[in-house]
C-alpha positions in Angstrom: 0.2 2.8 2.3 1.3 4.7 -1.0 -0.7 7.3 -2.0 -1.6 7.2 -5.9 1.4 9.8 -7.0 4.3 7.4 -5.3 2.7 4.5 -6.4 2.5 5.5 -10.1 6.1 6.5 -9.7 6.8 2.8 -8.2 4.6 1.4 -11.5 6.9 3.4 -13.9 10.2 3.3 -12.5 10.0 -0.6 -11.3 8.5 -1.4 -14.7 11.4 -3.9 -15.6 11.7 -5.0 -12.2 10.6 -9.1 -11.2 12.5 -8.8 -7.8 11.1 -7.5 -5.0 7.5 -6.3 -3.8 4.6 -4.1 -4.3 1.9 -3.3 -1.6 -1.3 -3.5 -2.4 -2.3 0.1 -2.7 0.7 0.7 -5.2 -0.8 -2.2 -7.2 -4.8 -0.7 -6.9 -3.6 2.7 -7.3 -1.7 2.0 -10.9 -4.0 -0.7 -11.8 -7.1 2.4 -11.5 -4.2 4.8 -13.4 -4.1 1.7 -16.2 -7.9 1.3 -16.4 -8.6 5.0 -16.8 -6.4 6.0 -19.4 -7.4 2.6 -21.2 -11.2 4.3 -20.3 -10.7 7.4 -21.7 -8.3 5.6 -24.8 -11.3 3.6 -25.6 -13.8 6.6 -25.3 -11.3 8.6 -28.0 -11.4 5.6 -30.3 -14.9 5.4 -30.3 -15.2 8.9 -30.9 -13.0 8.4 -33.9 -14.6 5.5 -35.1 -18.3 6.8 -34.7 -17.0 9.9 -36.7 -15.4 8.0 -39.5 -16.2 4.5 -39.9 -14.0 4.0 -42.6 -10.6 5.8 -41.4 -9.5 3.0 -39.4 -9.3 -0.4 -42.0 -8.0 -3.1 -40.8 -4.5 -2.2 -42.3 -4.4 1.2 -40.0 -5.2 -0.8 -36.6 -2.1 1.2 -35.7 -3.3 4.4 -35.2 -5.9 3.3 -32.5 -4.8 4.7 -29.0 -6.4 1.6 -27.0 -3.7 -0.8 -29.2 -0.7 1.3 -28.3 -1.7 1.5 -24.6 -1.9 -1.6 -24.3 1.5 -2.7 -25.4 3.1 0.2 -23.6 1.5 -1.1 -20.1 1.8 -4.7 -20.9 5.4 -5.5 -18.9 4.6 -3.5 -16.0 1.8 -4.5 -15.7 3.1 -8.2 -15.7 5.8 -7.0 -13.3 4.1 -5.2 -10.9 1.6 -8.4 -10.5 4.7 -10.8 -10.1 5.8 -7.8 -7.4 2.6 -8.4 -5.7 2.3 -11.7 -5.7 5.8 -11.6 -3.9 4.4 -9.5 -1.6 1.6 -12.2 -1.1 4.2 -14.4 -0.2 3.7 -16.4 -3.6 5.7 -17.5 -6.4 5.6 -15.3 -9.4 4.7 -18.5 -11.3 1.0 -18.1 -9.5 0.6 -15.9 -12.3 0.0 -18.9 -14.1 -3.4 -19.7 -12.9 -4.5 -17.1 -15.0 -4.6 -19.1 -17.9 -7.5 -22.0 -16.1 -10.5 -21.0 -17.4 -13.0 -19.9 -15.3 -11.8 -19.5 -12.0 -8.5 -18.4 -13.3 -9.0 -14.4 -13.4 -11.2 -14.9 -10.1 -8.5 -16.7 -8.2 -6.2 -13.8 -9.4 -8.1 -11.0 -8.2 -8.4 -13.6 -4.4 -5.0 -12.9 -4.7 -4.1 -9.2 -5.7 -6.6 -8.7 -2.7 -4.8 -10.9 -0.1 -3.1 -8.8 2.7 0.8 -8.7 2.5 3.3 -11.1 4.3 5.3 -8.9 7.2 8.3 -10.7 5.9 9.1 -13.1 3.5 11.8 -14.7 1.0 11.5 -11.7 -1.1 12.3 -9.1 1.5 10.5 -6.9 4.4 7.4 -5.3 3.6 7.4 -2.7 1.7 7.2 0.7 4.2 8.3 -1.2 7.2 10.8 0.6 9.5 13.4 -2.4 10.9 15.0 -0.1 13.3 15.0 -1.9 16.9 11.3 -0.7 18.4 12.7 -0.2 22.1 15.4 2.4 21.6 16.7 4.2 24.2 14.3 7.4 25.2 15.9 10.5 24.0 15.5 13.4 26.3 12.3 16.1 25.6 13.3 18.5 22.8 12.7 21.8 22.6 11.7 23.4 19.1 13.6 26.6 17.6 11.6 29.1 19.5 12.5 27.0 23.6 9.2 25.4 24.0 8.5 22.2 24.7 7.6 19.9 21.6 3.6 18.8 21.8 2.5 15.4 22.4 1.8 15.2 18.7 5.5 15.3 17.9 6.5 12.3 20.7 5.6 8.8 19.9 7.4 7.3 23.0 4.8 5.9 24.7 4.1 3.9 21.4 7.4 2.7 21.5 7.3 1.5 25.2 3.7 -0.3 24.2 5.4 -3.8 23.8 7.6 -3.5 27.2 6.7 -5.6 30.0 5.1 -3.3 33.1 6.8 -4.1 36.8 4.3 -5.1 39.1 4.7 -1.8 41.0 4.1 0.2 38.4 1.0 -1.7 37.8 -0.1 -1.4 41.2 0.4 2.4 41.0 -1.9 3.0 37.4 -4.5 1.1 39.3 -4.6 3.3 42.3 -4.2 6.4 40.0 -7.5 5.1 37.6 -9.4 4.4 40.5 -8.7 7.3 42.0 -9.8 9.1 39.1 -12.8 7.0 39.0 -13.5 8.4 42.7 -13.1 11.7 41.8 -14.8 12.2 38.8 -17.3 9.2 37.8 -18.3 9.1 41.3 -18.0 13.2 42.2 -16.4 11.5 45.9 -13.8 13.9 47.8 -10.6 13.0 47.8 
């Protein structure tokens, strides 16, 4: 998940960019960045206008902020949508169905909402690691000062969750839950 800094960094920097993918939380994050500079753009204009009716004719349109957003965000906008519809394992030509009337902008939104394809024509997921998930365990490390690293700093066991368990080792976790189970559910001796 992208937090809202590196996803408006993604929106920016990607902003010519129709290949590829964009999760959805760096699409919601820039789409809230969009809608609340095109808030507070509207507010200023408003301001103006209630101030001074007459300073913006029809001839000085220009020198409203709301105009000039919106053409700076219009392509990546556009691109970041195409991005995510990739990511939605879609065709950027979806983006069509805007244009029905209706249920256009409502099918959209379906869409931009629709959790992301693990992998599809247009690349992994975004985020995902595609190292092998059984490596080989690496032997306990010891930080700078000699001790032991904690449990938050392994993830082995993690790793291992996938791997098949031998039937004696299942027999063995059995005997060592139950005997926990004796011990300290049931208070029984040993």
């Amino acid at each position: 998940m992208a937090g809202p800094i590196a996803a408006i960094h993604h929106y920016v920097t990607s902003a010519l960019d129709l290949r590829g993918r964009a999760t959805r939380s760096q699409f919601w994050w820039s789409m809230l960045a969009v809608f609340a500079l095109s808030g507070l753009c509207a507010y200023s204009d408003g301001q103006s206008l209630l101030n001074d009716p007459t300073a913006f004719g029809p001839d000085q349109m220009w020198k409203l902020s709301t105009i000039w957003l919106s053409l700076l965000t219009l392509v990546p906008t556009f691109t970041i949508t195409i991005r995510r519809l990739h990511d939605t394992g879609r065709s950027g030509f979806w983006y069509l169905i805007v244009f029905v009337p209706l249920i256009g902008g409502i099918w959209m939104l379906i869409l931009m909402l629709t959790k992301s394809d693990h992998s599809n024509r247009w690349g992994p997921a975004p985020g995902v690691d595609l190292r092998p998930l059984h490596e080989p365990q690496q032997q306990a490390r010891t930080s700078k000062n000699g001790r032991k690293s904690s449990p938050w700093d392994s993830y082995a066991a993690l790793e291992q969750a996938d791997q098949s368990i031998t039937p004696e080792a299942q027999a063995a976790r059995k005997a060592e839950i139950s005997d926990y189970y004796r011990r300290h559910i049931l208070k029984q001796p040993a």
